[in-house]
PDB file with SEQRES, HELIX, SHEET and CRYST1 records, atoms N, CA, C and O in Angstrom:
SEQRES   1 A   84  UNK UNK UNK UNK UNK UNK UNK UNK UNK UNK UNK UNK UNK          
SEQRES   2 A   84  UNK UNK UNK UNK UNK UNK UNK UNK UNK UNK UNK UNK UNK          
SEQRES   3 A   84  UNK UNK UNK UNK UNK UNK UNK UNK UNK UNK UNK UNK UNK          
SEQRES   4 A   84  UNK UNK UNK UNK UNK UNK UNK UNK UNK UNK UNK UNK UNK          
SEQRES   5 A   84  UNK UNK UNK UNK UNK UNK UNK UNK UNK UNK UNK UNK UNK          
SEQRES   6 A   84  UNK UNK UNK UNK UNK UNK UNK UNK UNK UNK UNK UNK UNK          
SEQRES   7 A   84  UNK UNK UNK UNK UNK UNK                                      
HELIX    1 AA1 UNK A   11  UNK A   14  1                                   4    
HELIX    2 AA2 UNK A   18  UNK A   23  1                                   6    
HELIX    3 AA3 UNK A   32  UNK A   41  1                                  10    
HELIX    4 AA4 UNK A   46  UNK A   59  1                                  14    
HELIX    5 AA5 UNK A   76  UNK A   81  1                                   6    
SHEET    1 AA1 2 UNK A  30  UNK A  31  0                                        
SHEET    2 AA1 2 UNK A  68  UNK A  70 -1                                        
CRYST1    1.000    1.000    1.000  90.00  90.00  90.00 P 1           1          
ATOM      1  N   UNK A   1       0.839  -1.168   0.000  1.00  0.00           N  
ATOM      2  CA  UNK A   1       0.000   0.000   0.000  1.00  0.00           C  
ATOM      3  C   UNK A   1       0.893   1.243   0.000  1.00  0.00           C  
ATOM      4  O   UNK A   1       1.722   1.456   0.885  1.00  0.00           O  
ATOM      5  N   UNK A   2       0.623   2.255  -1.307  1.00  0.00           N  
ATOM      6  CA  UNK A   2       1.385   3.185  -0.700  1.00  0.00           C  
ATOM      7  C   UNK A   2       0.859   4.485   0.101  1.00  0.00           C  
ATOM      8  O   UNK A   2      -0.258   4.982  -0.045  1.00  0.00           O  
ATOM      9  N   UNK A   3       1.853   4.936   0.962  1.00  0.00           N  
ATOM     10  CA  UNK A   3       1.314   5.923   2.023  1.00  0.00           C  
ATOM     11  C   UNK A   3       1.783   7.405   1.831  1.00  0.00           C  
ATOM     12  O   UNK A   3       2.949   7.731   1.609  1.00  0.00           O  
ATOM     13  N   UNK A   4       1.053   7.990   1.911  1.00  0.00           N  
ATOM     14  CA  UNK A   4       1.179   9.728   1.832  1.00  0.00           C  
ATOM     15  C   UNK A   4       2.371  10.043   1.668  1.00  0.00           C  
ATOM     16  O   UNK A   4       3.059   9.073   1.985  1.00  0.00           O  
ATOM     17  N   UNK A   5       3.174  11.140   1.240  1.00  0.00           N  
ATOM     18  CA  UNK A   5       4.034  11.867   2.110  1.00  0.00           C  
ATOM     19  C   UNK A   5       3.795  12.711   2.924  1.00  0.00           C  
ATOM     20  O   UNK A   5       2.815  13.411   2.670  1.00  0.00           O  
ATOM     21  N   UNK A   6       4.486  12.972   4.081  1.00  0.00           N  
ATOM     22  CA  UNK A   6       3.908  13.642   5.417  1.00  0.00           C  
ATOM     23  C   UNK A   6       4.427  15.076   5.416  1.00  0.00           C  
ATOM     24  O   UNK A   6       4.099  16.057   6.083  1.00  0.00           O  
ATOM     25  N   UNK A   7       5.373  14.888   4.425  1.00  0.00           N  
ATOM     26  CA  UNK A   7       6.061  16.549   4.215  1.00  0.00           C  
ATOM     27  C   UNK A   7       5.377  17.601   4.065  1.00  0.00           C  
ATOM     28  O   UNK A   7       4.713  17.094   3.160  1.00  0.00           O  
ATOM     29  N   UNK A   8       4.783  19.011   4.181  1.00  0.00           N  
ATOM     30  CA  UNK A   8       4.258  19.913   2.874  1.00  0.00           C  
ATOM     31  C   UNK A   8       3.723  19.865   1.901  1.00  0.00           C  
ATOM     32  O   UNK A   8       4.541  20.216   1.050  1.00  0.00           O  
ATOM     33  N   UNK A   9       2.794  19.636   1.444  1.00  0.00           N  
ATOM     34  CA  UNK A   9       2.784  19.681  -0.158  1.00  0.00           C  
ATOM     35  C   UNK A   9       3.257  21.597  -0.889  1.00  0.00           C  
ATOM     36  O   UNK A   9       3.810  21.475  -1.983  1.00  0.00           O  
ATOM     37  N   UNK A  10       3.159  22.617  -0.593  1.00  0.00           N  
ATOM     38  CA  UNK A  10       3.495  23.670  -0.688  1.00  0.00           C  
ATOM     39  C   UNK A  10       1.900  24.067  -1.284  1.00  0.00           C  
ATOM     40  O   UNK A  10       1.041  23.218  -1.523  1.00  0.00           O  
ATOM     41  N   UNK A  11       1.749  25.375  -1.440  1.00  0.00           N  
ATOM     42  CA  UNK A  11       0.411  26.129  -1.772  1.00  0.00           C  
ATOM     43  C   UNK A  11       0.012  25.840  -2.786  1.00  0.00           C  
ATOM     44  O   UNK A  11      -1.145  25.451  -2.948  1.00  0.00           O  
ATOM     45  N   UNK A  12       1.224  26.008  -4.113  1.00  0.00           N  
ATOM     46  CA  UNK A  12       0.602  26.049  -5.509  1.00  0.00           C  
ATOM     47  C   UNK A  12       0.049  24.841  -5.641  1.00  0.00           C  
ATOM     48  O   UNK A  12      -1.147  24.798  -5.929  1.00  0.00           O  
ATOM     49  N   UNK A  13       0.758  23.667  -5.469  1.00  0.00           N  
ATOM     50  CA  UNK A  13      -0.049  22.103  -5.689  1.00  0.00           C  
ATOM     51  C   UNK A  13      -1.050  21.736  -4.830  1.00  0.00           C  
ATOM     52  O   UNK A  13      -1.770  20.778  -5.112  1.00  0.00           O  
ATOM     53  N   UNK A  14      -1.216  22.455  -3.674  1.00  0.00           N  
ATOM     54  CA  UNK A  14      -2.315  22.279  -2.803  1.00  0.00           C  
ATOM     55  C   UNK A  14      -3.795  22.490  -3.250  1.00  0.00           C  
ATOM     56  O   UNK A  14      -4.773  21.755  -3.111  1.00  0.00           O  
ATOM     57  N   UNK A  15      -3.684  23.509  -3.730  1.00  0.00           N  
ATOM     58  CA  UNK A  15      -4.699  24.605  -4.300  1.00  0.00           C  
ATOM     59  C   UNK A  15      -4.910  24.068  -5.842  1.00  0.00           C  
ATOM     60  O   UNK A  15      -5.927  24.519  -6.370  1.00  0.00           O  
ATOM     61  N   UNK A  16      -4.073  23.130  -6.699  1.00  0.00           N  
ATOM     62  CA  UNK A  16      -3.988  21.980  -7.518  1.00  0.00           C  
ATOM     63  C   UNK A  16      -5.068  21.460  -7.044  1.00  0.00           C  
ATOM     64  O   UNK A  16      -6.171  21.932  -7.317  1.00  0.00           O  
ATOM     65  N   UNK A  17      -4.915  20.495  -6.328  1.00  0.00           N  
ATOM     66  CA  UNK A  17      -5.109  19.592  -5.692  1.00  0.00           C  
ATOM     67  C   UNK A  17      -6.628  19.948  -5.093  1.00  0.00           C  
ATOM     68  O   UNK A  17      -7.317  18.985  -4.757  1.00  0.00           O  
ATOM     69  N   UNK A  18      -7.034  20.945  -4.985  1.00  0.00           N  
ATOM     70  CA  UNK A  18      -8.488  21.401  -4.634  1.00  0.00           C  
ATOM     71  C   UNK A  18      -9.422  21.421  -5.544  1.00  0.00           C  
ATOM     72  O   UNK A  18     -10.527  20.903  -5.385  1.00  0.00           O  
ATOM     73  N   UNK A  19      -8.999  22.104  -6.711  1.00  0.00           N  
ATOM     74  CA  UNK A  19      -9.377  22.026  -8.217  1.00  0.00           C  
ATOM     75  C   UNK A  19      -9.818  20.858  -8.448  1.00  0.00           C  
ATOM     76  O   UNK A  19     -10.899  20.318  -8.210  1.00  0.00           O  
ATOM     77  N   UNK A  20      -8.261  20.295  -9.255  1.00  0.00           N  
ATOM     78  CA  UNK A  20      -8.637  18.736  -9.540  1.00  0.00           C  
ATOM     79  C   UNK A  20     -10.186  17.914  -8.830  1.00  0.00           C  
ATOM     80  O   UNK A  20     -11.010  17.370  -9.565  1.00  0.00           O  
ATOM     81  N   UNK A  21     -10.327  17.978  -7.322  1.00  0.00           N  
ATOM     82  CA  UNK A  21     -10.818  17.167  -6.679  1.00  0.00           C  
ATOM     83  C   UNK A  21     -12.371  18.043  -7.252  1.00  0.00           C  
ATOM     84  O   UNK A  21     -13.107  17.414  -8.012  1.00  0.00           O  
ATOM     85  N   UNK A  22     -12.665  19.104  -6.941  1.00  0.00           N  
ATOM     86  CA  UNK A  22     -13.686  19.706  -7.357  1.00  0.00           C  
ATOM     87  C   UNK A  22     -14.309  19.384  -8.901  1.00  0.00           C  
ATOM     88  O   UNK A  22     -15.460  18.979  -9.062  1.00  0.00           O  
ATOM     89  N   UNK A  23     -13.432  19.612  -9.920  1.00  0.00           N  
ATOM     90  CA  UNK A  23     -13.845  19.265 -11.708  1.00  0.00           C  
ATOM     91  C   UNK A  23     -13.883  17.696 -11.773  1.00  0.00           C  
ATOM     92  O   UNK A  23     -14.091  17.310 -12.923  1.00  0.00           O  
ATOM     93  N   UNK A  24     -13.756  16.802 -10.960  1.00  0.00           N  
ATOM     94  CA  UNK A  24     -13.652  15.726 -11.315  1.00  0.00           C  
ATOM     95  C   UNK A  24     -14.067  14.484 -10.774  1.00  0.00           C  
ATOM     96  O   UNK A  24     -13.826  14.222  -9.596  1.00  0.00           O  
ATOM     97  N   UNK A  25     -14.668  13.692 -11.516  1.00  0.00           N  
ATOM     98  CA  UNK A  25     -15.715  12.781 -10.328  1.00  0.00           C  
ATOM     99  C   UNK A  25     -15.033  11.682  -9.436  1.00  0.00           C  
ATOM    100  O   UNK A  25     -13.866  11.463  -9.763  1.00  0.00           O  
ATOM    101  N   UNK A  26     -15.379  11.144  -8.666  1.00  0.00           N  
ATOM    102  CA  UNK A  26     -14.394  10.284  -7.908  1.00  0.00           C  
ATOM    103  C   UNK A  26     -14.887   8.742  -8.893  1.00  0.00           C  
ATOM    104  O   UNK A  26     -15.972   8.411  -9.371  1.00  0.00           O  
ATOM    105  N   UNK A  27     -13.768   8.190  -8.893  1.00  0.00           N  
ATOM    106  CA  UNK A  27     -12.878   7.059  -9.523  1.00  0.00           C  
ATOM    107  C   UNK A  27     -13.138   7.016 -11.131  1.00  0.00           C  
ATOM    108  O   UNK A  27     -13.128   6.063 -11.911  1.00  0.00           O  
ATOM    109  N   UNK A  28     -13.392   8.519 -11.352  1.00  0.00           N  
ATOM    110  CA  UNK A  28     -12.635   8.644 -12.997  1.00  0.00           C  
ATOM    111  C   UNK A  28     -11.851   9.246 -13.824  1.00  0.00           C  
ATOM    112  O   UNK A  28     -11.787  10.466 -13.979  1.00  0.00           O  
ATOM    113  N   UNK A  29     -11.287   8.507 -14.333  1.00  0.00           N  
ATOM    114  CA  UNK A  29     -10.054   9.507 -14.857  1.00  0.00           C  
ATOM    115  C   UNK A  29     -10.405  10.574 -15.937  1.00  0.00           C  
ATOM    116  O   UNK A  29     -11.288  10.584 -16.795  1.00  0.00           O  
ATOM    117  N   UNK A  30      -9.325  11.565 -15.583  1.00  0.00           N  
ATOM    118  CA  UNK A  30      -9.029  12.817 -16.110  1.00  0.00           C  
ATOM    119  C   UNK A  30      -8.000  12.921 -17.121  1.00  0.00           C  
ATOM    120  O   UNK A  30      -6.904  12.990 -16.565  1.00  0.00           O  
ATOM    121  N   UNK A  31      -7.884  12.971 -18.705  1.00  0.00           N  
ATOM    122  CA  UNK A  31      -6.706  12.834 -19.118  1.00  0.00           C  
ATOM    123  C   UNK A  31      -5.677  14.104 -18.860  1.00  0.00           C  
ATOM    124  O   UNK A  31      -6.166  15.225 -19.009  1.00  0.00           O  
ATOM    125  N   UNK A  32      -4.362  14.010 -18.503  1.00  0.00           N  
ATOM    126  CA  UNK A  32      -3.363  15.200 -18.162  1.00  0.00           C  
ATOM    127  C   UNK A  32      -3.330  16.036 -18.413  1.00  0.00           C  
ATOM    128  O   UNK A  32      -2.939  16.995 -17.747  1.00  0.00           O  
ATOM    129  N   UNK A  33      -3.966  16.010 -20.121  1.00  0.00           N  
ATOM    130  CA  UNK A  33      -4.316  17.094 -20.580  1.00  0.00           C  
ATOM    131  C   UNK A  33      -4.988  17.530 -20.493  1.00  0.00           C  
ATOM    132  O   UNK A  33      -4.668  18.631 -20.942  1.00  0.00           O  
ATOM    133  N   UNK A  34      -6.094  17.586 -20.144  1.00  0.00           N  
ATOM    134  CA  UNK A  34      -7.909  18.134 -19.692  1.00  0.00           C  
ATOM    135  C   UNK A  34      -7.195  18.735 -18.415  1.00  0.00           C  
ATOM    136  O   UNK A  34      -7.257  19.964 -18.399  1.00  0.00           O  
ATOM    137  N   UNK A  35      -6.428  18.083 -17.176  1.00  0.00           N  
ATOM    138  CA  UNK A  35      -6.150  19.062 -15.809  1.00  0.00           C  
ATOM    139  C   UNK A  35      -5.572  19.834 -16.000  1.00  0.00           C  
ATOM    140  O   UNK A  35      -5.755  20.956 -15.529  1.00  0.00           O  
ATOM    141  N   UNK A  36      -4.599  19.491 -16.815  1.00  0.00           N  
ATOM    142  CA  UNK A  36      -3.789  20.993 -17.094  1.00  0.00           C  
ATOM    143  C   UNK A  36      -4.607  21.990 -17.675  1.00  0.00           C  
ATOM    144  O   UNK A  36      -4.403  23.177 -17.422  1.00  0.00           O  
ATOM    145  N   UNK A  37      -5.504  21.622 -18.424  1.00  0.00           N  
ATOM    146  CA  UNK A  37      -6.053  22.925 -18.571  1.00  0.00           C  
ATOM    147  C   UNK A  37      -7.201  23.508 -17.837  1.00  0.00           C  
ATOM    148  O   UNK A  37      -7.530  24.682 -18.006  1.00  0.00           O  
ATOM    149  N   UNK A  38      -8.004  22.464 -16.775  1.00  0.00           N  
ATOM    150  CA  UNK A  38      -8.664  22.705 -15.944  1.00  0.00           C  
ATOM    151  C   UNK A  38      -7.632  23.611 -15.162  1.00  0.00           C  
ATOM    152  O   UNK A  38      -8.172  24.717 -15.174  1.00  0.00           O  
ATOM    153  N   UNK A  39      -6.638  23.706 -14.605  1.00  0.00           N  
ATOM    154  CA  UNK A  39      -5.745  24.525 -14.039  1.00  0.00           C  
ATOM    155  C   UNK A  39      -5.768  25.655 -14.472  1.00  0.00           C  
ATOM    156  O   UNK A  39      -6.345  26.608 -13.950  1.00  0.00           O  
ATOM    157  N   UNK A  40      -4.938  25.657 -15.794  1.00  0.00           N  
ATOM    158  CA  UNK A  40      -5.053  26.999 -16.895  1.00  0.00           C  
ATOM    159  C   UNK A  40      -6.130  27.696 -16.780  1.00  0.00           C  
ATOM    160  O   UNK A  40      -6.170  28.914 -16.606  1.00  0.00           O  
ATOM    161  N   UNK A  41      -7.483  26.607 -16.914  1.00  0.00           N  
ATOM    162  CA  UNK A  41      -8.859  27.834 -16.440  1.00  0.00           C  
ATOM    163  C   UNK A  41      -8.680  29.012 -15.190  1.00  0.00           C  
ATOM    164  O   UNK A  41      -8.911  30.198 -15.426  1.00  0.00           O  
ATOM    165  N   UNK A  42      -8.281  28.574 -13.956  1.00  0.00           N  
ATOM    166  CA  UNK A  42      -8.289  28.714 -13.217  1.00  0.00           C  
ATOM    167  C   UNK A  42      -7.138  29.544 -12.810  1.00  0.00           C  
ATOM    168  O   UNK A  42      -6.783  29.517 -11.632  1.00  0.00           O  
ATOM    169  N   UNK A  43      -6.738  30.022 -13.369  1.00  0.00           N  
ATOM    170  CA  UNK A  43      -5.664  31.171 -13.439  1.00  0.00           C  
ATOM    171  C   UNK A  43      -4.128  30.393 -12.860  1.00  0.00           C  
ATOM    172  O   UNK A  43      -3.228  31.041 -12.325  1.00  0.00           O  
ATOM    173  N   UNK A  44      -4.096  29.461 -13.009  1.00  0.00           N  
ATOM    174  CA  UNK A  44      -2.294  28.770 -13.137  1.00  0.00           C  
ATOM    175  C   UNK A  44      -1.596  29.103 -14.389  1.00  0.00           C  
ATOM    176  O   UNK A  44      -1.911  29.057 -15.578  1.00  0.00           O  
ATOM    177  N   UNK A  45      -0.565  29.447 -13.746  1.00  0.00           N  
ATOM    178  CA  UNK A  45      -0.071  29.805 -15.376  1.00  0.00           C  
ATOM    179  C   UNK A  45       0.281  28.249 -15.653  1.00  0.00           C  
ATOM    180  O   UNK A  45      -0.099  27.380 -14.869  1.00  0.00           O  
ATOM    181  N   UNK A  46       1.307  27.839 -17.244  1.00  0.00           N  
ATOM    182  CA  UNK A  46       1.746  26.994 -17.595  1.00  0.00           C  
ATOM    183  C   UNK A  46       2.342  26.325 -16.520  1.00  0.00           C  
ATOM    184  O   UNK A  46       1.809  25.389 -15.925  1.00  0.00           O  
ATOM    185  N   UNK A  47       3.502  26.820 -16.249  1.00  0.00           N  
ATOM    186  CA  UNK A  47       4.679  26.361 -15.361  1.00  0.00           C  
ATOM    187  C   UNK A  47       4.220  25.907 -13.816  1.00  0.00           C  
ATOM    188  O   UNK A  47       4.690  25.012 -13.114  1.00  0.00           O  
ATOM    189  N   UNK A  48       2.996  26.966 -13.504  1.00  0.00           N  
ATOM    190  CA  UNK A  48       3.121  26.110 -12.078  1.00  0.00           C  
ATOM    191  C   UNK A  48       1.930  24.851 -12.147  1.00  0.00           C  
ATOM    192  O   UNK A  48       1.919  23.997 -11.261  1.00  0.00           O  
ATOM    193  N   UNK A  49       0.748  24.813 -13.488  1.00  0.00           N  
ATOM    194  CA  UNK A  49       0.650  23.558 -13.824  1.00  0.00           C  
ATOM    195  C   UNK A  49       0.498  22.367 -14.001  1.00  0.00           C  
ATOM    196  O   UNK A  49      -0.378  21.536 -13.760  1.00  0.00           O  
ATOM    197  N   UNK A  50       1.681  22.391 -14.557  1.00  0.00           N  
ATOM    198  CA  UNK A  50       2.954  21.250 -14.563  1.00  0.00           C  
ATOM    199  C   UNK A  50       3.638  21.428 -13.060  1.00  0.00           C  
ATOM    200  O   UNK A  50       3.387  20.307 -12.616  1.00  0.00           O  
ATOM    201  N   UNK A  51       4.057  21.837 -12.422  1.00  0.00           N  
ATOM    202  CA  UNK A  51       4.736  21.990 -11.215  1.00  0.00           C  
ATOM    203  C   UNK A  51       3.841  21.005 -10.546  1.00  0.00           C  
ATOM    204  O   UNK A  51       4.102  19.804 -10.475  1.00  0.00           O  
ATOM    205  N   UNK A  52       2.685  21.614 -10.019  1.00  0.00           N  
ATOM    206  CA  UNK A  52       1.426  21.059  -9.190  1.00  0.00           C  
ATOM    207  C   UNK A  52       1.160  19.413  -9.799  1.00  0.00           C  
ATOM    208  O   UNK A  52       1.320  18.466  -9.030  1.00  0.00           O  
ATOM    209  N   UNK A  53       0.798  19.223 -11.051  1.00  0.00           N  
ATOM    210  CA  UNK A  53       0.890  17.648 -11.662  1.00  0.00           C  
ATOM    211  C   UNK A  53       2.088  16.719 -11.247  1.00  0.00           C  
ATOM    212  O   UNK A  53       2.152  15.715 -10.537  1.00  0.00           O  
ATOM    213  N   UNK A  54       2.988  17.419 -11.942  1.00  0.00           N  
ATOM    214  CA  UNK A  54       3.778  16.760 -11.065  1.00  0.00           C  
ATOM    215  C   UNK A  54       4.138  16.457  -9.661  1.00  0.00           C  
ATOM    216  O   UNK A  54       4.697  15.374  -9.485  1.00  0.00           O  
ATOM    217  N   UNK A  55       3.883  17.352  -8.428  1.00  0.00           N  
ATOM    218  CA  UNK A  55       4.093  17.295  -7.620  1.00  0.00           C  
ATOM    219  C   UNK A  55       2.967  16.340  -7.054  1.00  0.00           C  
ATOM    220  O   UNK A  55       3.325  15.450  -6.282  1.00  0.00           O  
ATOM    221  N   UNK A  56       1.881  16.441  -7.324  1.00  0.00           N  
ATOM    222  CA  UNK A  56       0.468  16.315  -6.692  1.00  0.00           C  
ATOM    223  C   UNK A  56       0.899  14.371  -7.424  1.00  0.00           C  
ATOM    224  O   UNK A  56       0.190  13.545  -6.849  1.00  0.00           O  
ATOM    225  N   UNK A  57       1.608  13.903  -8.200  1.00  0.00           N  
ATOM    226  CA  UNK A  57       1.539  12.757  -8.585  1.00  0.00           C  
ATOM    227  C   UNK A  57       2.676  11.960  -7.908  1.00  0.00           C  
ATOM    228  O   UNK A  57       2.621  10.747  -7.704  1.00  0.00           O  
ATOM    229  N   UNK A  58       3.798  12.826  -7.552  1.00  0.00           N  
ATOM    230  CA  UNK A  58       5.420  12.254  -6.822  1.00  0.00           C  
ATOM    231  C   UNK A  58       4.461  12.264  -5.243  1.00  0.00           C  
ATOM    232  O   UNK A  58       5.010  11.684  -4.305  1.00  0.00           O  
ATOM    233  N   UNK A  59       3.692  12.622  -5.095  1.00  0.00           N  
ATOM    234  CA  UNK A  59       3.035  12.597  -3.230  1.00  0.00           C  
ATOM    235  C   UNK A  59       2.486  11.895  -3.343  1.00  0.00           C  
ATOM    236  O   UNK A  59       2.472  11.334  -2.248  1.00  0.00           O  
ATOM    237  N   UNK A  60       1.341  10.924  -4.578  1.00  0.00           N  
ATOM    238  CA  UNK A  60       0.306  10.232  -4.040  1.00  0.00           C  
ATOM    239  C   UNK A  60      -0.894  10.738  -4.017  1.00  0.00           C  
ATOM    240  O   UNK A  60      -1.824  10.041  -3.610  1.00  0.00           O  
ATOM    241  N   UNK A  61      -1.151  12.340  -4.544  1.00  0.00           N  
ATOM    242  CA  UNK A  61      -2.597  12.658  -4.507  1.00  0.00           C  
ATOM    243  C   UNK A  61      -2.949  12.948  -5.784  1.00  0.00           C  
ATOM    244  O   UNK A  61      -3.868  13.741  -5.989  1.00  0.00           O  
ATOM    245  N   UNK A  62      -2.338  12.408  -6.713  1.00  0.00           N  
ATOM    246  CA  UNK A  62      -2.806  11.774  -8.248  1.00  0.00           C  
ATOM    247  C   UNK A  62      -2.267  10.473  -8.203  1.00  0.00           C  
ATOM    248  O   UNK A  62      -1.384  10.107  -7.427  1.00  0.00           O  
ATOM    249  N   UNK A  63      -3.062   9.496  -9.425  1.00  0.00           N  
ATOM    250  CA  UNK A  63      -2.308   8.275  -9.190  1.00  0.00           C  
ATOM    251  C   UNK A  63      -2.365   8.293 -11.068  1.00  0.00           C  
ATOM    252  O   UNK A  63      -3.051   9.220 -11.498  1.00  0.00           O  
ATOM    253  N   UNK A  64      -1.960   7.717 -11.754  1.00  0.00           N  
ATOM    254  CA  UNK A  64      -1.899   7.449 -13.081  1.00  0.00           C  
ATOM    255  C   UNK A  64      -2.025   6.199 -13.780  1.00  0.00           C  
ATOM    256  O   UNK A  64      -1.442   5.149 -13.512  1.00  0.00           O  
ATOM    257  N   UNK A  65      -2.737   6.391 -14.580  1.00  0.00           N  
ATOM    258  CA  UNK A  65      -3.553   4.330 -14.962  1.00  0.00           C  
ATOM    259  C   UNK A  65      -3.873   5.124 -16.326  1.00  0.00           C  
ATOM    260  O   UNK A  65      -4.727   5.975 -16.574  1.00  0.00           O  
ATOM    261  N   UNK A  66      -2.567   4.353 -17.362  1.00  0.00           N  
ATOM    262  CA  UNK A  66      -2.941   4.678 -18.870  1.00  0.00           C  
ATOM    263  C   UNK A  66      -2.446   5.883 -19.121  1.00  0.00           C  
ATOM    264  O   UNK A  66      -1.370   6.369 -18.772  1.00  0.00           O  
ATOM    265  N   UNK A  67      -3.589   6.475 -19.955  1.00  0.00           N  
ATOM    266  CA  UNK A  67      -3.534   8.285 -20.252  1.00  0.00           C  
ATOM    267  C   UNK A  67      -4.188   8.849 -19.143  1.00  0.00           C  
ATOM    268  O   UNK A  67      -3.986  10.017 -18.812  1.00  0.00           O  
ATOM    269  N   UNK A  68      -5.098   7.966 -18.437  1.00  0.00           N  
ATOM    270  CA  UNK A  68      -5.529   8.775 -17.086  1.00  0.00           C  
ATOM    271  C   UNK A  68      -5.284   9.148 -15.753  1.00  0.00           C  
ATOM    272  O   UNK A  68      -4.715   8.354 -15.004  1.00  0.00           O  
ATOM    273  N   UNK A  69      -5.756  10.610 -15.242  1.00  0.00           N  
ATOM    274  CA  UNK A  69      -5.012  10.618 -13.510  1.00  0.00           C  
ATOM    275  C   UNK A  69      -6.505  10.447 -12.958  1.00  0.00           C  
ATOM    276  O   UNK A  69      -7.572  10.780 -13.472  1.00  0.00           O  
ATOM    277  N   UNK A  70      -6.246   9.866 -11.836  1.00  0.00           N  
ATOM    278  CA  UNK A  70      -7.382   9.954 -10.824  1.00  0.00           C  
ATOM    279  C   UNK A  70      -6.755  10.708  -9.618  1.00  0.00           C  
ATOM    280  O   UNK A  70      -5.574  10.683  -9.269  1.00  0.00           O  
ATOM    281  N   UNK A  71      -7.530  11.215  -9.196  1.00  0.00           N  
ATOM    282  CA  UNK A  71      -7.441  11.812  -7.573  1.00  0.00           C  
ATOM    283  C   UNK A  71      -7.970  11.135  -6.683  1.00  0.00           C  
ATOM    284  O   UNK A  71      -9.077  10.596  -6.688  1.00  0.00           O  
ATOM    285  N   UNK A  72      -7.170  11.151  -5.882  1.00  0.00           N  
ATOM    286  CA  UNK A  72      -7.413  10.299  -4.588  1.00  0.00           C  
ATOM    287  C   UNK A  72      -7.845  11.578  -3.522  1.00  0.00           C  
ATOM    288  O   UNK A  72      -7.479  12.752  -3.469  1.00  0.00           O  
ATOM    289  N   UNK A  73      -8.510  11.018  -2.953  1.00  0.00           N  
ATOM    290  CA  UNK A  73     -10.059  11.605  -2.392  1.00  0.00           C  
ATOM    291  C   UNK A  73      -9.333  11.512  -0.856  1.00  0.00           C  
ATOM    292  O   UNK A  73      -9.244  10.488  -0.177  1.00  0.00           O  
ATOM    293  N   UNK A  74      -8.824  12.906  -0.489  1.00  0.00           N  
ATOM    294  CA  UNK A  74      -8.320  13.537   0.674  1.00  0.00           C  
ATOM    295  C   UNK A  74      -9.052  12.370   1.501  1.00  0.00           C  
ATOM    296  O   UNK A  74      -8.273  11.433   1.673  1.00  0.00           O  
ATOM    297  N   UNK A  75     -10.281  12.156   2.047  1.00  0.00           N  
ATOM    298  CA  UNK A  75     -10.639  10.949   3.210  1.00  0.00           C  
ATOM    299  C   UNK A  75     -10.037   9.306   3.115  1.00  0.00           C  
ATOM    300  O   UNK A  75     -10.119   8.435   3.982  1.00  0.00           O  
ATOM    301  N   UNK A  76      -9.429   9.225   1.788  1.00  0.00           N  
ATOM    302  CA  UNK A  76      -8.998   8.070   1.838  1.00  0.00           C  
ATOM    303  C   UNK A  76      -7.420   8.350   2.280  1.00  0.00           C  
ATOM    304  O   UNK A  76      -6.823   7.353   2.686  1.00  0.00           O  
ATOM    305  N   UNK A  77      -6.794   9.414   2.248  1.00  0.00           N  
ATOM    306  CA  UNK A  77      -5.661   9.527   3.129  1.00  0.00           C  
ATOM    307  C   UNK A  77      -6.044   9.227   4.478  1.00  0.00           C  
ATOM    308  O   UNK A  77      -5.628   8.099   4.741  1.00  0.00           O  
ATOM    309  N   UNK A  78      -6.607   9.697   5.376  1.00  0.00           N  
ATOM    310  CA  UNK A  78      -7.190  10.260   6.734  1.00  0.00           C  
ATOM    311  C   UNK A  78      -7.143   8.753   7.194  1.00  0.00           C  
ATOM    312  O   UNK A  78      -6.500   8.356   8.166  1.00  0.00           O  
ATOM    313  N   UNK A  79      -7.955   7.927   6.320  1.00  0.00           N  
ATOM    314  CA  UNK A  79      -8.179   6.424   6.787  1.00  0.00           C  
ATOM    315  C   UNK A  79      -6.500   5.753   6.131  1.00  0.00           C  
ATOM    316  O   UNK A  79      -5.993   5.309   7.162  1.00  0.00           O  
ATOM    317  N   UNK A  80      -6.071   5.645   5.641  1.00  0.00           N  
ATOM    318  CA  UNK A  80      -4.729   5.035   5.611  1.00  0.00           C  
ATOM    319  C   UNK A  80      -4.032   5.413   6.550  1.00  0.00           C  
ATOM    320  O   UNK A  80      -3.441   4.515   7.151  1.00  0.00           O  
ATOM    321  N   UNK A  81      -3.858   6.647   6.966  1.00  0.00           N  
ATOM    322  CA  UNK A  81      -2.779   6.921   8.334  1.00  0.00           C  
ATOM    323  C   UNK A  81      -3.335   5.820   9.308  1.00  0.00           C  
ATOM    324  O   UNK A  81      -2.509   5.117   9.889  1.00  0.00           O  
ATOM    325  N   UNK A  82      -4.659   5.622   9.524  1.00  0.00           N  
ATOM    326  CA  UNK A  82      -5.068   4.894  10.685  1.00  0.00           C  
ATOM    327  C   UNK A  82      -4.778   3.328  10.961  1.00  0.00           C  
ATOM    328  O   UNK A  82      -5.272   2.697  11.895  1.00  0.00           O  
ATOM    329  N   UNK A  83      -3.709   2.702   9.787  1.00  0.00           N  
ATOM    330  CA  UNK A  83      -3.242   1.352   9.988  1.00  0.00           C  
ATOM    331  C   UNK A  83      -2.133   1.388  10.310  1.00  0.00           C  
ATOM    332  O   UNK A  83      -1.591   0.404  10.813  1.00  0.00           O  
ATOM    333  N   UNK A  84      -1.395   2.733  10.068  1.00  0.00           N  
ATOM    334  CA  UNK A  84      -0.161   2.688  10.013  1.00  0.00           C  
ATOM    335  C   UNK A  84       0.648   2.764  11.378  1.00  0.00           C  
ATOM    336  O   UNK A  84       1.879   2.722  11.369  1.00  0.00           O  
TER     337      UNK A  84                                                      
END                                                                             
């Protein structure tokens, strides 16, 4: 199972990471390209993005299957800390 990182995520990918979860239904994928520009809507420029995708995917709060990302649904963190 993999488990969170416990570090920071920092603002810009956080606020990623709010988005994403908001435009997108739980357990379906989003192709990379559709978030990135769901981002872009949303006043990200290019660079931070890509910053946030990437980051939001090296932590565990995107996962990637194919051309698609799914988001993992902040309460299913909350309950994984609790085995650990």
């Amino acid at each position: 199972m993999y488990h969170r990182d416990k570090r920071p995520l920092g603002a810009v990918a956080e606020s990623a990471y709010e988005v994403l979860l908001e435009v997108t239904e739980p357990d379906e994928a989003i192709p990379r390209d559709k978030a990135h520009t769901q981002l872009l809507d949303t006043d990200f420029t290019d660079k931070d993005a890509e910053y946030a995708l990437d980051r939001l995917l090296s932590r565990g709060y995107l996962y990637a299957v194919d051309e698609g990302l799914f988001v993992t649904d902040s309460d299913d963190y909350e309950s994984w800390g609790e085995d650990s």
